[in-house]
N, C-alpha and C positions, 0 to 999 in steps of 0.2 A: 316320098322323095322331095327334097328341095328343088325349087324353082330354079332355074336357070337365068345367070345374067344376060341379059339382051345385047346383042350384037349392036355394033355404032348404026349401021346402016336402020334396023330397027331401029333407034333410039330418036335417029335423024328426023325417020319420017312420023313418030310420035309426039313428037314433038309440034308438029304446026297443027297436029288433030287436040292435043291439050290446050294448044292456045285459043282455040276455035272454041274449045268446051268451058272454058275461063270466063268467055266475053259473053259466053248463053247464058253465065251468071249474075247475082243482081245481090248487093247488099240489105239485109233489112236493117232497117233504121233504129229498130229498139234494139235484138239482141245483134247486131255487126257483123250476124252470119252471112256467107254468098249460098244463098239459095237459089231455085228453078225461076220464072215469073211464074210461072203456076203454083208451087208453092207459097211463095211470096203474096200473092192474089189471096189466096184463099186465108193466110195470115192476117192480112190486111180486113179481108171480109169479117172474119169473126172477131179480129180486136173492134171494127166498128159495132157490129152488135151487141155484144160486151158492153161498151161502151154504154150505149142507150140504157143498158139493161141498167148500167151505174145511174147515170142521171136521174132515170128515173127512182130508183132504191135513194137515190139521195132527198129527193123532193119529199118523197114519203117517210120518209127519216126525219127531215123537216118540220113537216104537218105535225111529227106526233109529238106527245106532252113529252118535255125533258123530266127524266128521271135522277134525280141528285144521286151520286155514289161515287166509286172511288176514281181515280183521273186513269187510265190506260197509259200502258208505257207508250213512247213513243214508234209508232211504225206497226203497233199489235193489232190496228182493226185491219192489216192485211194480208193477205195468203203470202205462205212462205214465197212462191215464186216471182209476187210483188215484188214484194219485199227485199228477195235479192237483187234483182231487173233494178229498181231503184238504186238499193245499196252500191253496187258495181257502178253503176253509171256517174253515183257520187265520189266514189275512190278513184274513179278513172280520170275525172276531173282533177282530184288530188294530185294523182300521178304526172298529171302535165303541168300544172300549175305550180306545185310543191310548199302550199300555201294551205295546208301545211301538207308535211311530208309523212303521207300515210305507211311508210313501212321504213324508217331511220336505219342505219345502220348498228348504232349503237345508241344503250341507256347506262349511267351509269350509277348503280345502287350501293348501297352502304347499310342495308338493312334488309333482318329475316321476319315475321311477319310471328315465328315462335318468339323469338328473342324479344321482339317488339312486344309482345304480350306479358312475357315472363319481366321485363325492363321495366315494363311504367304502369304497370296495375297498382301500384299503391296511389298512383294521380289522384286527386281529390274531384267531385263533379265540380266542372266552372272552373275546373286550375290547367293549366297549361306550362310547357315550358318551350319559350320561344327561343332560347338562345341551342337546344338542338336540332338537329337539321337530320330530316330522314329520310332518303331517297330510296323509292322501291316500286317495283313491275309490279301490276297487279290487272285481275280480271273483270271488269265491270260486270256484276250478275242482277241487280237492279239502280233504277233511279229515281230519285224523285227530285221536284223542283220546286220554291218557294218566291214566285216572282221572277227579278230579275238579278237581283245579286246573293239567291241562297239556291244553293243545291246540296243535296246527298249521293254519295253512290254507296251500296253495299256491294264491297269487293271480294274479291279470295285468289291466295295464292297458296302454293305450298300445304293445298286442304285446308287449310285457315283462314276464317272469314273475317273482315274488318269493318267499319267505317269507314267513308271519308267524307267529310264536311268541307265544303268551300263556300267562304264568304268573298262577296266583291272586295271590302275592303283590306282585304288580308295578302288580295292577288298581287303577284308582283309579275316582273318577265316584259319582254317586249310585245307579246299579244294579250290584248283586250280582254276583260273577265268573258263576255258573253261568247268570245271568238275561241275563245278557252275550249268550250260546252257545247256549243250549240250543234259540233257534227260527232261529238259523242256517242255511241248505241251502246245496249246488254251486250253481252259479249267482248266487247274491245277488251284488248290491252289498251292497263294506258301507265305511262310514267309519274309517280304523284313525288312530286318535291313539296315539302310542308315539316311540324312539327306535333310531337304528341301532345294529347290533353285529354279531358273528358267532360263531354257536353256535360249541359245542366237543365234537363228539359222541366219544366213545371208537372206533367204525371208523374211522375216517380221519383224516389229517393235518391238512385243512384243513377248517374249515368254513362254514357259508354264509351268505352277507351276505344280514342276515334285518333284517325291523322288529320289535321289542320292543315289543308293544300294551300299552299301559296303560287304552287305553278304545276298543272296539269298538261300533258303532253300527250299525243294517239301518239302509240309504238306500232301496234298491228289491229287495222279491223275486222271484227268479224261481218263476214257476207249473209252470213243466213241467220235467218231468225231463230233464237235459241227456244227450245221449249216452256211454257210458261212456267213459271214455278210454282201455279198450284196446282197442275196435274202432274209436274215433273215427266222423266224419260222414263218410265215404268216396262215398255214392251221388251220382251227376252230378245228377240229375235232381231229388234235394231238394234239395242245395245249393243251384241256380238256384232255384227256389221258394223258400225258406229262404234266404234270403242271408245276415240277419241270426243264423242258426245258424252257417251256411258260417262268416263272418267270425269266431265266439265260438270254432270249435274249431280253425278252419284256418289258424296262421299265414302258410302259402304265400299264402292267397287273398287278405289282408290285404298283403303285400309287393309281389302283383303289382299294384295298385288306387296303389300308393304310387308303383311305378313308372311307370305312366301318369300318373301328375298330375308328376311329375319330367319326362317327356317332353314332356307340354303345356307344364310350366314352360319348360321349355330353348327350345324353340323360341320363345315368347311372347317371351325374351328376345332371342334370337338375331335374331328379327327388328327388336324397338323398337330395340338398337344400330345398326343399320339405317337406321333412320329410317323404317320402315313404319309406317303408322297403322293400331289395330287399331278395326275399324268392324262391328255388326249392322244385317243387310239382312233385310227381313219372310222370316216362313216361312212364310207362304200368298200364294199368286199367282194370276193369273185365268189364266196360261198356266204350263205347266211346261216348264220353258224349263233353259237351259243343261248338261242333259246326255243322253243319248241311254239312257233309263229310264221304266220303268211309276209314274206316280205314284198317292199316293190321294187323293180327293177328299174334301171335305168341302162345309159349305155356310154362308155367314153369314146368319140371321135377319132382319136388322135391314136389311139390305143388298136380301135376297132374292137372293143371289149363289154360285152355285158356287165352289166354290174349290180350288187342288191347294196340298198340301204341298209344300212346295219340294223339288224333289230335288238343287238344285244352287245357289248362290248366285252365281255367274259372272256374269249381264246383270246384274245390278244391283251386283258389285264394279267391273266395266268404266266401269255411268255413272258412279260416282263420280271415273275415272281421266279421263273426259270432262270431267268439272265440274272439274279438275286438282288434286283429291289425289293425286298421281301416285304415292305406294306405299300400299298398302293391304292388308289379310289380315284373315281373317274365323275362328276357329275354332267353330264349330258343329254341329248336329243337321242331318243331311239325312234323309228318308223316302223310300223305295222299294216300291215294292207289287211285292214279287219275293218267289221262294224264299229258303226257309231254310233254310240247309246250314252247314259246319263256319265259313263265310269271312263269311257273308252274312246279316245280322239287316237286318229292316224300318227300322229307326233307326240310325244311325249317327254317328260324328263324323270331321268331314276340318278340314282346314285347305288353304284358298285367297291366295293375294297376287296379286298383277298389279301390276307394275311398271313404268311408263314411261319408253321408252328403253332397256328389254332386249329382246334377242333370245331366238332357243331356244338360242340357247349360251352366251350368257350365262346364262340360268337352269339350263342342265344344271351351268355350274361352280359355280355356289350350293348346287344341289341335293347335289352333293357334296359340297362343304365344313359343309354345314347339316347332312346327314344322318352322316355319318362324325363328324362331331365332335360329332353327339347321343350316339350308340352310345357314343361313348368318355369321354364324362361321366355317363352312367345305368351302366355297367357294368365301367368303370374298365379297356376295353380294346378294341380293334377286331377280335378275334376272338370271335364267339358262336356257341353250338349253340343249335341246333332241332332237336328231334326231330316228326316227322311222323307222323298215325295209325297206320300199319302200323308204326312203331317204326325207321324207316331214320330214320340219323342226319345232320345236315347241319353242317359246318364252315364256316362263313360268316364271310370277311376282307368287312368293311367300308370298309376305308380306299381313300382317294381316289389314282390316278384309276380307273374302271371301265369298263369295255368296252362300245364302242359298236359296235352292229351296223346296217348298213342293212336295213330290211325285205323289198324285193320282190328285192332282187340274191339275199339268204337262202334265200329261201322257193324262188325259180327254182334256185341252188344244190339244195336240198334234194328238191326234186320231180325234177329235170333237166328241165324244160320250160322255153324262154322265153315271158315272158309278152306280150302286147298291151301296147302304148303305154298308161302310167297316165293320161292325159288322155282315154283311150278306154274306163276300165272302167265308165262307166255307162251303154253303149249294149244293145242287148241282144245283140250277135256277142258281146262278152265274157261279158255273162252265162251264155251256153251253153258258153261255152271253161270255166271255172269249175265248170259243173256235171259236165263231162265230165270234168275234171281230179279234184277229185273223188271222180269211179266210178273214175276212174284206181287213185289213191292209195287206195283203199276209206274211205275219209273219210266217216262219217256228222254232215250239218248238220241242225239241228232248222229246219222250216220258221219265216217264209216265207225260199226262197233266195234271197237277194236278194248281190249280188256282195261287199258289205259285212259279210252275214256268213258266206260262205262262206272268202276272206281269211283275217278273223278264227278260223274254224275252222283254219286252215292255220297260221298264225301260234303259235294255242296247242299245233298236234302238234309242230311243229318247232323252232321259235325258243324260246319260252316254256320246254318241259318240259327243254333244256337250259339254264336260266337260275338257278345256286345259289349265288353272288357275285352283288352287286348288279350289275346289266348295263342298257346303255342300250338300247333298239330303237327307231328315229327312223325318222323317212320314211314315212309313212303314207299313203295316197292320200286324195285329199280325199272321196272316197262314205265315209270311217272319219270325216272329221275335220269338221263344216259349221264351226267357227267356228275351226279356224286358218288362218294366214294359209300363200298357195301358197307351194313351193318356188319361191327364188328362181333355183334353176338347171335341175331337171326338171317339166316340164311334167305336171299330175294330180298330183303330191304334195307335202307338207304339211310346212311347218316343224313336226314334233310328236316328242315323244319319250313311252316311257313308262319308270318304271325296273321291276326286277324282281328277286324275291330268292326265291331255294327253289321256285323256279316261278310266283311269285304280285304281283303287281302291286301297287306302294305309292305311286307316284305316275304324274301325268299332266302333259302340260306343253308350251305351245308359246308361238310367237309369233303374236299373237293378228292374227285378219282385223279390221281394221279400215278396208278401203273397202266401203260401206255396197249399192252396185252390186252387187261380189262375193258378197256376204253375205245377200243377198235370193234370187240365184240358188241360192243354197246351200239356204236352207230352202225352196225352192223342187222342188227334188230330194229334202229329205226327206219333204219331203209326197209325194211320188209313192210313195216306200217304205212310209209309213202308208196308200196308200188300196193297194198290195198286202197289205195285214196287217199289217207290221212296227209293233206297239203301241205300242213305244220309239221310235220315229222322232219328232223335235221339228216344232214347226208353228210357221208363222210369226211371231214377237214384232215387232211393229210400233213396238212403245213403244221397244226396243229398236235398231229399224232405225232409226229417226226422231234416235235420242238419236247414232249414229254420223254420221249427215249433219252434225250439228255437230263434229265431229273428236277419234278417239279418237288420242294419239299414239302412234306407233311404240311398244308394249307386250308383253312376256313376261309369261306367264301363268302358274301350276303350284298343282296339286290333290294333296293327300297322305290317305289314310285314316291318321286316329291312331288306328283300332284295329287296323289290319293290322300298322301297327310295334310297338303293342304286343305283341302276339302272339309275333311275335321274339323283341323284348329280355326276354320275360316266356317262354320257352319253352314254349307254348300253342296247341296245333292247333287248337283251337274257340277259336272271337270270344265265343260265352259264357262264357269262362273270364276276358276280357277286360272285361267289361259288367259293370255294377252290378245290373242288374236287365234279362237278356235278354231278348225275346219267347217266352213258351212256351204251351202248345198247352193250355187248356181242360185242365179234370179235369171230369168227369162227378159231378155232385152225388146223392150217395146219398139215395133218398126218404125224407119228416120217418118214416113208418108205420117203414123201416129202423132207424134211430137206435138204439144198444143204449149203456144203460150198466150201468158193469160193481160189482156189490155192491161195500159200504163197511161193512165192523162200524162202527155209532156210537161203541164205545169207539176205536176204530182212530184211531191218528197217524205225524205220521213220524219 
């Protein structure tokens, strides 16, 4: 239940107990928080200590023989939380003084950082050209310094790394060359007005196509110390947390993100040539409907209404094909309340169409031509590797046509049993044929057993774990498929295919059931599977039955995960290396009484 607004009268006399609790409070003087005196005390206590601990570490630093080698960035022989403890204290000053103004409003650029590369690479070493002017945002990721009127920064924007070279005599602007520089850090943005050239260093032949600043500007700084660059941000588990870090140090992770949106692109297009129309269908529903998955619920206020996240958008692409938008695709967020493993995050994105007047072989030949000539425009070829957790490599031909396998002929192949008539597996003689099959095969299925997914247990030992070329597996029985349409030649099975690559499933796809009779029976049968336990089993959608009695036409269907294909094209065993911001698990907050910081000399800078 929600808390309750407090009465005036309450509030009144709350009031002079806060004031009371305001004045027990005490500022610390380094981080400006109002702590207890007892905390404060004890803050106090251990920065002295600290403290000592320094001085003394200094003397003995002192004493020992200096060692020639390379100069340390500035601020790097301190702990991040120095580090920032300082930084802020210095931008805070910024902030009131405005001398300079560490966060401008605006910068105004006239140059890309590609373009600037692709522009003046024919520059000779030692030639320049001062009469252009290139103004451009950039990220300082190191520095070096040569006295008092040479510096370098190695920058990057836009994933592209640059130069920039400032000499005193070249500095124009009304602030001072050294006043330019001197509150500088790794990390900042900065503003560089200058022109292009390319140094002329005495080591080597050629040298490097740099900007010539003539006037450097802080836009934004960074507070926290960036990771060194020669360990780099390597840890999985901060990167995900950290994305925004991930992104500043890892050009990989910035490529693969570029890739995905190349993929979304191709296909966006591949379809509107087409003539499919791209349509958003709600993502909360009063049933969770169109695919055979654990949804989560939520709840509308206003409504007083339960609700599920959609887990699939399929019954509401279909009425659209009813109402005769007859091509249609959807790419969106779907929600699953499942596990999280290397393939499988709570939110996800797929892309769906349905098409009237395709069959499922008609959209198997789509699905090839759409997918093989994605591959070969994101990666400029139809042969890719995957490497896979344990580090086994996979050589993956993409190109069209790919292997179609039937499922239960397979599966009977691969066990040696024949099976029961597929119009017969949802009686319960099959059921026990299935379980016994099975103990046969020592096949362990997670409850409940229900024939559908025991199958499916079968299907992923045999057919599946050899599937490392894109491969088709069709023929499904209808207990696997409620809403495609029957085989038109074998009795119990399913116009449906799925494809498959490296073992791992990227799309889904049939010729959709579209008489309303059939289709009622179907969710009919899964309800019987959910009141065995099966969580995932769909229940009846009415709205849906109702909207088929008006007539859906003869339609192909197909469900693609765009992060599984990412994964692929981007050589990526985990979906979170695929995600902008995965689902991850809680960190446990360290109590306020824990909290330590760590001593600051008041003369101390960076």
């Amino acid at each position: 239940m929600a808390p309750t607004e407090p009465t005036e009268p309450a509030q009144a006399a709350a009031a002079p107990a806060e004031a009371e609790q305001q004045q027990k409070l005490h500022k610390d003087p380094v981080t400006g928080e109002m702590i207890s005196k007892t905390e404060l005390k004890r803050r106090e206590k251990q920065r002295k200590t600290a403290e000592e601990k320094a001085k003394k570490a200094e003397k003995a630093q002192a004493s020992a023989p200096k060692v020639p080698g390379k100069p340390k960035e500035k601020g790097e022989e301190l702990t991040p939380n120095q580090y920032f403890e300082i930084r802020s204290r210095q931008i805070e000053s910024f902030r009131a003084s405005k001398e300079p103004n560490p966060y401008p409003h605006k910068f105004h650029v006239n140059a890309k950082l590609g373009d600037f590369h692709e522009k003046y690479a024919d520059i000779k070493s030692g030639e320049s050209r001062k009469d252009v002017e290139i103004r451009i945002g950039l990220r300082i990721m190191s520095q070096r310094s040569y006295g008092a009127s040479l510096r370098f920064y190695d920058c990057k924007a836009e994933g592209i790394n640059v130069q920039v070279m400032c000499e005193a005599n070249e500095a124009t602007g009304d602030v001072p060359f050294l006043q330019q520089h001197e509150h500088l850090r790794r990390g900042d943005w900065i503003g560089v007005v200058g022109f292009p050239g390319r140094t002329n260093p005495k080591s080597r032949d050629v040298g490097e196509l740099s900007i010539f600043a003539r006037e450097i500007s802080l836009l934004t700084p960074c507070l926290h110390q960036l990771p060194s660059a020669h360990y780099g941000f390597k840890d999985k588990e901060q990167r995900f947390r950290q994305r925004y870090l991930d992104l500043i140090m890892n050009d990989s992770t910035r490529n693969t993100f570029i890739t995905r949106a190349k993929i979304i692109g191709f296909i966006r297009d591949f379809l509107n040539k087409r003539d499919f129309l791209e349509v958003q269908t709600p993502m909360m529903n009063k049933i969770a409907g169109g695919a055979t998955a654990r949804p989560f619920k939520t709840f509308h206020n206003d409504l007083q209404m339960e609700l599920y996240m959609r887990i699939a958008p399929e019954l509401y692409l279909k009425q659209l094909v009813v109402g005769g938008l007859e091509r249609v695709y959807e790419i969106g967020r779907q929600f699953r309340n499942e596990d999280i493993d290397l393939t499988h995050n709570p939110e996800f994105t797929t892309m769906e169409f349905y098409c009237a007047f395709f069959d499922v072989n008609d959209v198997m030949d789509l699905t090839e031509e759409m997918v093989s000539s994605l591959v070969k425009s994101v990666t400029g070829s139809y042969i890719t590797k995957y490497h896979t957790q344990d580090g086994t490599e996979h050589t993956i031909n993409w190109e069209a046509p790919w292997p179609r396998i039937d499922m239960i002929p397979a599966l009977e192949e691969a066990t040696g049993t024949k099976f029961p008539p597929a119009d017969q597996f949802h009686t319960d003689e099959s059921l026990e044929f299935f379980k016994s099959l099975l103990q046969k095969q020592k096949l362990d299925c997670s409850p409940p057993l229900t024939a559908s997914r025991m199958i499916d247990k079968m299907v992923g030992e045999y057919i599946e774990s050899k599937c490392i070329n894109p491969t088709f597996i069709k023929g499904h029985p209808q207990i696997m498929s409620p809403l495609a349409k029957a085989d038109r030649a074998v009795p119990g099975l399913t116009e449906r295919f799925e494809a498959f690559v490296a073992t791992k499933e990227i799309c889904n796809a049939y010729t959709e059931l579209n008489d309303p009779f059939d289709q009622r029976a179907r969710f009919l049968e899964q309800a019987k599977d959910k009141e065995k336990g099966d969580v995932e089993a769909q229940v009846i959608d009415e709205t849906f039955c109702q909207a088929l009695e008006y007539g859906l036409p003869p339609t192909g269907g197909f469900g693609m995960g765009i992060d599984r294909v990412a994964m692929f094209l981007t050589d990526n065993y985990s979906i979170k290396e695929v995600l902008t911001f995965p689902m991850m698990k809680d960190i446990p907050s360290a109590p306020s009484n824990e909290t330590t910081t760590l001593p600051i000399h008041p003369e101390q800078s960076l």
